[in-house]
Every structure is written in C-alpha cells, then in structure tokens.
C-alpha positions as CSV (number, residue, x, y, z in Angstrom):
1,X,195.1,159.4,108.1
2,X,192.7,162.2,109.2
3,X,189.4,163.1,109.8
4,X,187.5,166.1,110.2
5,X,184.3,166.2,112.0
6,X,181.8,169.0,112.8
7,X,179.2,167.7,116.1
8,X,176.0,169.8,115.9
9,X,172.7,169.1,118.4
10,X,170.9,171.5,120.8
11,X,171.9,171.5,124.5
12,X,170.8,168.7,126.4
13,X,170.9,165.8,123.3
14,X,174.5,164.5,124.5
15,X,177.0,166.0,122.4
16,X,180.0,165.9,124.6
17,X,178.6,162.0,125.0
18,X,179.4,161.8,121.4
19,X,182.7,163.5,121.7
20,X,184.0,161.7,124.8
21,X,183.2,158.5,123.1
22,X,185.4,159.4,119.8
23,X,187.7,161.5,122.1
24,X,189.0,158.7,123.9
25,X,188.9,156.0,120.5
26,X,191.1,158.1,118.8
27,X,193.6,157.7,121.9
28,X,193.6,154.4,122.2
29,X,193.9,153.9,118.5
30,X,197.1,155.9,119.0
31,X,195.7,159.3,116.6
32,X,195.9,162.5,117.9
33,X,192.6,164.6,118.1
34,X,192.0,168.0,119.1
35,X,188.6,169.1,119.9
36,X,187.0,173.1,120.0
37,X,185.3,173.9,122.7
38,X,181.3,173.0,122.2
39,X,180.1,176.5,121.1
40,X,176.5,177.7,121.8
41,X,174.0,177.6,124.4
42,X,175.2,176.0,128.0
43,X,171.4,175.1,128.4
44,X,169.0,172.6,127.4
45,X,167.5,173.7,123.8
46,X,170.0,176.2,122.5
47,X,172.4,175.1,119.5
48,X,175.8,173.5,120.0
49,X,178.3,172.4,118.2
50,X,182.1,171.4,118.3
51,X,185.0,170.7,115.8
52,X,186.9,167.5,116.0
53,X,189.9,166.9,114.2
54,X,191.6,163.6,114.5
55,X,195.2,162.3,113.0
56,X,197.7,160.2,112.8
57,X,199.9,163.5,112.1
58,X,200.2,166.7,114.1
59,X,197.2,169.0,114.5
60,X,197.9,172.6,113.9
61,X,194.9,173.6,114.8
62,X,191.4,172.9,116.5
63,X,189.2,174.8,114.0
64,X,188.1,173.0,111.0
65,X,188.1,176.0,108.0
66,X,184.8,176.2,105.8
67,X,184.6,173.6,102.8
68,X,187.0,171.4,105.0
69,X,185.2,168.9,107.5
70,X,184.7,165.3,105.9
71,X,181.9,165.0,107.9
72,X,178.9,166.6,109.9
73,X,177.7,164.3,113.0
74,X,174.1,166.4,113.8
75,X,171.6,164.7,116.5
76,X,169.2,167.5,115.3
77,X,168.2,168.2,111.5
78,X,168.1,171.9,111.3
79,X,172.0,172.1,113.2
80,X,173.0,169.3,110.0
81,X,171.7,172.5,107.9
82,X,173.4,175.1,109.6
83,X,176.8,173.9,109.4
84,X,176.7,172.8,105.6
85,X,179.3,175.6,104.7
86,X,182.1,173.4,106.6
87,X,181.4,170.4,104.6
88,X,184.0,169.3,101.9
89,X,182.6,168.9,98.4
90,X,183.3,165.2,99.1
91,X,182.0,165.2,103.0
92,X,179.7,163.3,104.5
93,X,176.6,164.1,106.5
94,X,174.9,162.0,109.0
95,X,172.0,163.5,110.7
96,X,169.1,162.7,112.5
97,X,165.4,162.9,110.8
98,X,164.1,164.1,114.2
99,X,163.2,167.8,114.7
100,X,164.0,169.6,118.2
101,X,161.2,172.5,118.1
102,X,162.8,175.1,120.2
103,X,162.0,178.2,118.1
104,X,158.8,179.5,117.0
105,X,159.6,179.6,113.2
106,X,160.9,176.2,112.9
107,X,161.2,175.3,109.4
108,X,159.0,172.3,108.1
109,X,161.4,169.1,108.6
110,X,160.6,168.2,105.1
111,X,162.1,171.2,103.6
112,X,165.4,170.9,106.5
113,X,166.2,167.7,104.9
114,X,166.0,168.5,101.4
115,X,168.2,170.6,102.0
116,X,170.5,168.3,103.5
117,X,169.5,166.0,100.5
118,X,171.0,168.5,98.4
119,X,174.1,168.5,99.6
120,X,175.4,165.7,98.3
121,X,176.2,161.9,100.4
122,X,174.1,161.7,103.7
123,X,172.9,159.4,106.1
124,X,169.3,160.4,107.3
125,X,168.0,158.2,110.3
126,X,164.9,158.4,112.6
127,X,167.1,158.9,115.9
128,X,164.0,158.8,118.4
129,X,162.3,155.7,116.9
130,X,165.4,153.9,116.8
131,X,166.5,154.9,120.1
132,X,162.9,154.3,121.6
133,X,163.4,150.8,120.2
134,X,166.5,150.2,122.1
135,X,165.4,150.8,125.4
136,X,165.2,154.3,125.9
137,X,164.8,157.7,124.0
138,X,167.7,159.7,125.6
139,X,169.9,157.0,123.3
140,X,169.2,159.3,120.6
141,X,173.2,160.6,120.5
142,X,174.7,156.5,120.7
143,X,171.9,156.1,117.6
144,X,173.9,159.2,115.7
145,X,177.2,157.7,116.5
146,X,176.2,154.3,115.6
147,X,174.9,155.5,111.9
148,X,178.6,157.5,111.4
149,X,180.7,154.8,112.9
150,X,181.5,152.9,109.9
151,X,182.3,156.3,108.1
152,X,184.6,157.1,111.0
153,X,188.2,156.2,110.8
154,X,187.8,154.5,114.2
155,X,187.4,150.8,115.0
156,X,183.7,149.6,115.7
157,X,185.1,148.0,119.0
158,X,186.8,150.7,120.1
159,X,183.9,153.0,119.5
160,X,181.6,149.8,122.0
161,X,184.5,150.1,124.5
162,X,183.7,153.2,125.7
163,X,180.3,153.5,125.0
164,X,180.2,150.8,128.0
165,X,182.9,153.6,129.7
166,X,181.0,156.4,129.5
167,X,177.7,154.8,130.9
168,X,179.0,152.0,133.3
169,X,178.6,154.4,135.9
170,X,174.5,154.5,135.2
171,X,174.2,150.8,135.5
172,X,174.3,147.9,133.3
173,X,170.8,148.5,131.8
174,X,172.0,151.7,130.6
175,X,175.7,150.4,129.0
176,X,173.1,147.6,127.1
177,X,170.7,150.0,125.9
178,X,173.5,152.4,124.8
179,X,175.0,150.0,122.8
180,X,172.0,148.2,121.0
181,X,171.4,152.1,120.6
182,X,174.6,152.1,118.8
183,X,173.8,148.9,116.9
184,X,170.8,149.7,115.4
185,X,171.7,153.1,114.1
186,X,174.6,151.5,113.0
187,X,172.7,149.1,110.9
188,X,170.2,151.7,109.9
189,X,173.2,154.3,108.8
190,X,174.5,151.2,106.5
C-alpha cells in the first residue's frame, strides 16, 4: 500500500497543518512516510508546496517523479494547476475553488479550473464558504483535508485524532471548528 501526494497552497494557508496532520496518521497507522521539505516562499503569499510519500514498504526516496503522484492536495487553484505535470494518468486532484490573488496577472479562476477539469478525476470545493460555515475562515486547509480524506489511504479517525492534536493547544473552540471544518469538506469532497 502507497500513496503519493503533492501539497500545494501559498504561504500562510497551513500547509505544514496539512502535512503534520497526515504526517503523524501514517505513523500511527504503522506506514512509513517521507516528506520533502515545503519548497517556495517562507512568507505569507508566495507558493509552496511539498511531496509526501507514504508506505507500508520502504521509501527510497522523498521526491515524487513527474507523472507519478496519485494525488495533488492544493488549498489554492492556480498551485492545483501548477503541479499537474506530477499527476499520474490515473491521479487524483482535490483543490480548492478559491483564488489567492497575489500576483497582478492572475488568471480568471474560471479558466484555472478548466484546466484542472481537464485533467481528468477532481474534487473542486469552495474552501472559504465552507470553512466560513464552520466557525472560521483560517479552516480553509482542515476543509482541503477533509475533501481528500476518503481518497487517502488513512483512517477518517486517525486523520480527527490529530486534527484535535494539532490545535488543542488554541483551545477547544478551535479543535471543534477544525473538525466540523474537516466534516463538511469531507462531505462536500464526496
């Protein structure tokens, strides 16, 4: 059992949120997982992304080749798009329908997700309405993972279990709004 997974998102949307939560499922599930360091910009707005590779085997290798990820996890539309090259003929993407602006020639969102459309299976879901819906908008990231957790080869509860870890620490209203974050992009990524 493997899986391949490329994390894209500008700085600041909570990428390594996302990647401690499946970080630390694959461990307890007992998988290995090796995980790039998040490439980009180390400040708010500029583009990141990571590669994630988890097994049940031995992982030679932290880079995911081109053509080879089963899956693109993207909290921002036009990062889905960039990283399309990496996606298997078979791969899945699940992005968000919101746009981060943060360059002048921004490409009309309609046009970014056609695009994505195009390339084959995805999940497109409003992020920011959903999360807005849930409590609070910086939820946008627990949305994401909630729409690609039943295409992950991690256990939903696993996945809740350290949600609640990773924001126990802000408080119990944030650890509830995380995971009806998680909820409703899960049902909306069904």
């Amino acid at each position: 059992m493997k899986q391949d997974i490329i994390l894209a998102g500008v700085g600041g949307q909570g990428i390594l949120s996302i990647a401690f939560v499946i970080d630390n499922a694959a461990l307890a599930e007992g998988l290995s997982f090796k995980q790039a360091e998040v490439h980009g910009m180390a400040q708010r707005g500029g583009a990141v992304q990571s590669h994630m590779r988890l097994s049940s085997e031995r992982i030679w290798s932290d880079l995911i080749p081109r053509g080879e990820a089963d899956m693109i996890l993207s909290v921002e539309p036009l990062e889905a798009l960039r990283y399309l090259e990496y996606l298997r003929p078979d791969g899945i993407v699940v992005t968000s329908s919101t746009p981060y602006v943060n360059i002048p020639d921004y490409p009309p969102v309609e046009s970014v997700l056609a695009g994505i459309r195009n390339a084959g299976t995805c999940v497109i879901v409003d992020s920011e309405k959903i999360a807005k819906e849930a409590g609070t908008s910086k939820a946008q990231n627990t949305v994401m993972l909630g729409a690609a957790s039943k295409h992950l080869i991690l256990k939903e509860a696993t996945l809740r279990r350290f949600i609640e870890v990773l924001f126990k620490a802000r408080g119990e209203n944030v650890v509830q709004a995380n995971l009806k974050a998680f909820e409703m992009g899960r049902s909306a990524g069904a």
